[in-house]
C-alpha positions in Angstrom: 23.3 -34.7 -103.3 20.9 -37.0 -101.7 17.7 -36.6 -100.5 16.2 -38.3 -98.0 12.4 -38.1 -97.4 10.2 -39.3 -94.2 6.8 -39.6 -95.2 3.5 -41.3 -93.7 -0.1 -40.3 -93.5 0.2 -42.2 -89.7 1.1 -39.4 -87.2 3.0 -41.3 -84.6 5.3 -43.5 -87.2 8.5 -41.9 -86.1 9.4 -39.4 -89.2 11.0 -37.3 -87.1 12.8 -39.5 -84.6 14.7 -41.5 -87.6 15.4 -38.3 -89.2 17.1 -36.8 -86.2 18.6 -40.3 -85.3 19.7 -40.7 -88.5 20.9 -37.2 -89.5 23.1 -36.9 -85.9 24.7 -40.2 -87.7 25.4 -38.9 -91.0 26.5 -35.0 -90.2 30.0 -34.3 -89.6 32.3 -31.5 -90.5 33.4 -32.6 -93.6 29.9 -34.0 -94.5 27.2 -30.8 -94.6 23.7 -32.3 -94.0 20.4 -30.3 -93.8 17.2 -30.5 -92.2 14.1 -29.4 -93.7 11.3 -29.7 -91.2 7.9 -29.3 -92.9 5.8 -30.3 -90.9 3.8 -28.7 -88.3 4.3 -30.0 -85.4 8.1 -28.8 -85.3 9.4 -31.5 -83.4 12.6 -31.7 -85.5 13.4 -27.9 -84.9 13.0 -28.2 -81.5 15.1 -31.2 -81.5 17.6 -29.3 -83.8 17.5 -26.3 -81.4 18.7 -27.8 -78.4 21.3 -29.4 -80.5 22.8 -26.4 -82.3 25.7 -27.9 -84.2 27.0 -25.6 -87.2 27.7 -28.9 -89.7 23.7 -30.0 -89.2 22.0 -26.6 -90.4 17.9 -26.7 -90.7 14.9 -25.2 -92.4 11.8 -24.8 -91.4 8.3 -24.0 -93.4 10.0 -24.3 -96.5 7.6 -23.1 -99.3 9.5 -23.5 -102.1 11.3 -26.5 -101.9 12.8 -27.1 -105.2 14.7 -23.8 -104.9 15.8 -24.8 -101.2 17.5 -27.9 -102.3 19.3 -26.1 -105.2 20.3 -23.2 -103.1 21.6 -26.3 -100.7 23.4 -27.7 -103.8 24.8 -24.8 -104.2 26.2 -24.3 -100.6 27.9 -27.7 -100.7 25.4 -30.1 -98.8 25.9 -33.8 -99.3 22.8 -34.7 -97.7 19.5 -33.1 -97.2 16.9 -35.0 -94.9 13.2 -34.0 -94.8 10.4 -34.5 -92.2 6.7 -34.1 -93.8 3.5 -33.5 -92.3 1.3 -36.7 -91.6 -1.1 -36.5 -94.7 -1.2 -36.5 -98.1 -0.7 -32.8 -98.9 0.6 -30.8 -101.8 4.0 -30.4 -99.4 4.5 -34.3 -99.1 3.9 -34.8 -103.2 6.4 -32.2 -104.0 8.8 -34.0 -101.5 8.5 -36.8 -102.9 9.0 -35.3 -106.4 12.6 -34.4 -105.3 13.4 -37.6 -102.9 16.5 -39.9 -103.6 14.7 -42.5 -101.5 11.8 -42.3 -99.8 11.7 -43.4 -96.1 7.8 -44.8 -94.8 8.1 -45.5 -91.0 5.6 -47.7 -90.1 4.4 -49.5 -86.6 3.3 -53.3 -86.8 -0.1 -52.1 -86.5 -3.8 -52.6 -88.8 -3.8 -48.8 -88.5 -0.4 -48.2 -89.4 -0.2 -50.3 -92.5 -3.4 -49.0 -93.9 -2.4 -45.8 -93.8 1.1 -46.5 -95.3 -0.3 -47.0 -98.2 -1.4 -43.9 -99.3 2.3 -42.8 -99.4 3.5 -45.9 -101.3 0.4 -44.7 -104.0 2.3 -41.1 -104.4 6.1 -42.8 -104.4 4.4 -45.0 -107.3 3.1 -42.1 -108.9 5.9 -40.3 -108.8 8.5 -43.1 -109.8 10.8 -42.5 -106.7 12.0 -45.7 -104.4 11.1 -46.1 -101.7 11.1 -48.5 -98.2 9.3 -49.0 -95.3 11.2 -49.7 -92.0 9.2 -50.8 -89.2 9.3 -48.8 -86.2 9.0 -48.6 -82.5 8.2 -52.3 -82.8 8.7 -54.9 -79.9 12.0 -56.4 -78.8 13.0 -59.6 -80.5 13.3 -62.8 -78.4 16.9 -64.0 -79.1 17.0 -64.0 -83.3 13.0 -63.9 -83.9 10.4 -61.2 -84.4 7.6 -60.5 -82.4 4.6 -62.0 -84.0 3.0 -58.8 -84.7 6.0 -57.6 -86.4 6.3 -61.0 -88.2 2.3 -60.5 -89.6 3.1 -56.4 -90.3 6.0 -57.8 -92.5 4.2 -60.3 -94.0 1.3 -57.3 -94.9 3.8 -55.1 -96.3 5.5 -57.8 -98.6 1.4 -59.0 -99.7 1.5 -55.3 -101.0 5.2 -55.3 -102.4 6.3 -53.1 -100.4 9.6 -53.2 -100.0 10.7 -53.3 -96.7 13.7 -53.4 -94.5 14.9 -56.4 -93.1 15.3 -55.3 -89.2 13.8 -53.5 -87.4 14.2 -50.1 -84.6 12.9 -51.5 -81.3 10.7 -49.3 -78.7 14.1 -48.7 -76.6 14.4 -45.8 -74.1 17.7 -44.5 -74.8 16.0 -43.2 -78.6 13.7 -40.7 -76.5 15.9 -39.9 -73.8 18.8 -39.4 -76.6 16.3 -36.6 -78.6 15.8 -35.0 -75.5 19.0 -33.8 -74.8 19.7 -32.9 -78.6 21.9 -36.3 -79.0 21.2 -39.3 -81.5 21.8 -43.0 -80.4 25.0 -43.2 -81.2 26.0 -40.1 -79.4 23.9 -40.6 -76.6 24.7 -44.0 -75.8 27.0 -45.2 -78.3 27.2 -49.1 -76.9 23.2 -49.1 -76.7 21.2 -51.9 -78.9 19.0 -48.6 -79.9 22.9 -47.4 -82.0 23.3 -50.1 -82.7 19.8 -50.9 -85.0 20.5 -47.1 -86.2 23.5 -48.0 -87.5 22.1 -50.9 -89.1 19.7 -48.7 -90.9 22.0 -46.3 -92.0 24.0 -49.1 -93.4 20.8 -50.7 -95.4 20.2 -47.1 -96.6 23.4 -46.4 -97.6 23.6 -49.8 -99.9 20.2 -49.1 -101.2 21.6 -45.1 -102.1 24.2 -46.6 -103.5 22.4 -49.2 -105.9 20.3 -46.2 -107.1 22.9 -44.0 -108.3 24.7 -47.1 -110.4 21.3 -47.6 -111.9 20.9 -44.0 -112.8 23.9 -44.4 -114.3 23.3 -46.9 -116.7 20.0 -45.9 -117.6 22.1 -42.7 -118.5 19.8 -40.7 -116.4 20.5 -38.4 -113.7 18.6 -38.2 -110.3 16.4 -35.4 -109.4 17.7 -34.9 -106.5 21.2 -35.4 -107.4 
């Protein structure tokens, strides 16, 4: 089972709009995925309200999170995707104790790359991987970055931090898509906004893979597995 975790002490870095966009691209039928909305706000349960699809089930306010992810185990989820508050509470250590990766959304911001850092500290810690993926950032002109997400990346790799190697652009059909329960791909299938989700998924996906096989021949097991 993998788990994916969304964490950032920056409220505003999109945790929950990559895990909606991303779980309405991994759940199907024959592939169970949860949602386990801790934080707050709520913004992936209202999302996952509207939506209502039996194959994309959700918790909210889950105390005890360690027993939630073997009772989803259990049920036969493949993948369990969870938003966190933005802070560095008790609730985001211990989901970071059971991530498979850990997912730090990040704008191309001073504000927003200070603050990243206190997640990267407890991902260190806790010895989990983890990437940023910069977020909401300005279109590209033709093949090249925006300078300001050209300086963020350049930050993040000053503080190793790995970091993926696009990028999700500020687009309108992301927002509009949430709002009517959808992802990108659903929504607007043809849109550039799929099409970077995709590309994310598929960078996850790789990464996923690579940490498995190393598991593997370390002889380990995942957590989270």
């Amino acid at each position: 089972m993998n788990v994916l975790v969304f964490a950032s002490r920056k409220g505003g870095s999109g945790k929950s709009t990559l895990a909606a966009h991303l779980a309405s691209y991994i759940a199907n039928p024959s592939r169970k995925t949860l949602l386990i909305d801790n934080d707050p706000q709520g913004s992936l349960s209202l999302w996952h309200k509207i939506r209502d699809q039996e194959y994309l089930s959700l918790k909210h306010n889950v105390r005890n999170l360690g027993e939630a992810l073997r009772e989803a185990k259990r049920e036969g989820y493949e993948w369990v995707l969870i938003d966190t508050p933005p802070n560095k509470s008790s609730i985001v250590a211990e989901s970071i104790k059971h991530a498979t990766l850990v997912i730090v959304p990040t704008r191309a911001s001073l504000f927003d790359i200070a603050a990243l850092q206190d997640t990267v500290q407890i991902a260190r810690e806790l010895r989990k991987p983890y990437a940023a993926v910069i977020n909401a950032a300005p279109a590209k002109h033709g093949d090249t970055e925006a300078a300001v997400v050209a300086d963020a990346r350049g930050a993040l790799n000053a503080l190793q931090v790995p970091v993926w190697a696009g990028q999700i652009t500020h687009r309108p059909e992301l927002t509009l898509a949430l709002a009517t329960g959808e992802g990108a791909r659903e929504y607007q299938p043809n849109s550039q906004g799929a099409e970077e989700i995709g590309r994310l998924w598929t960078a996850l996906e790789r990464s996923l893979n690579a940490i498995h096989n190393t598991y593997k021949k370390s002889g380990g097991s995942s957590r989270a597995a």
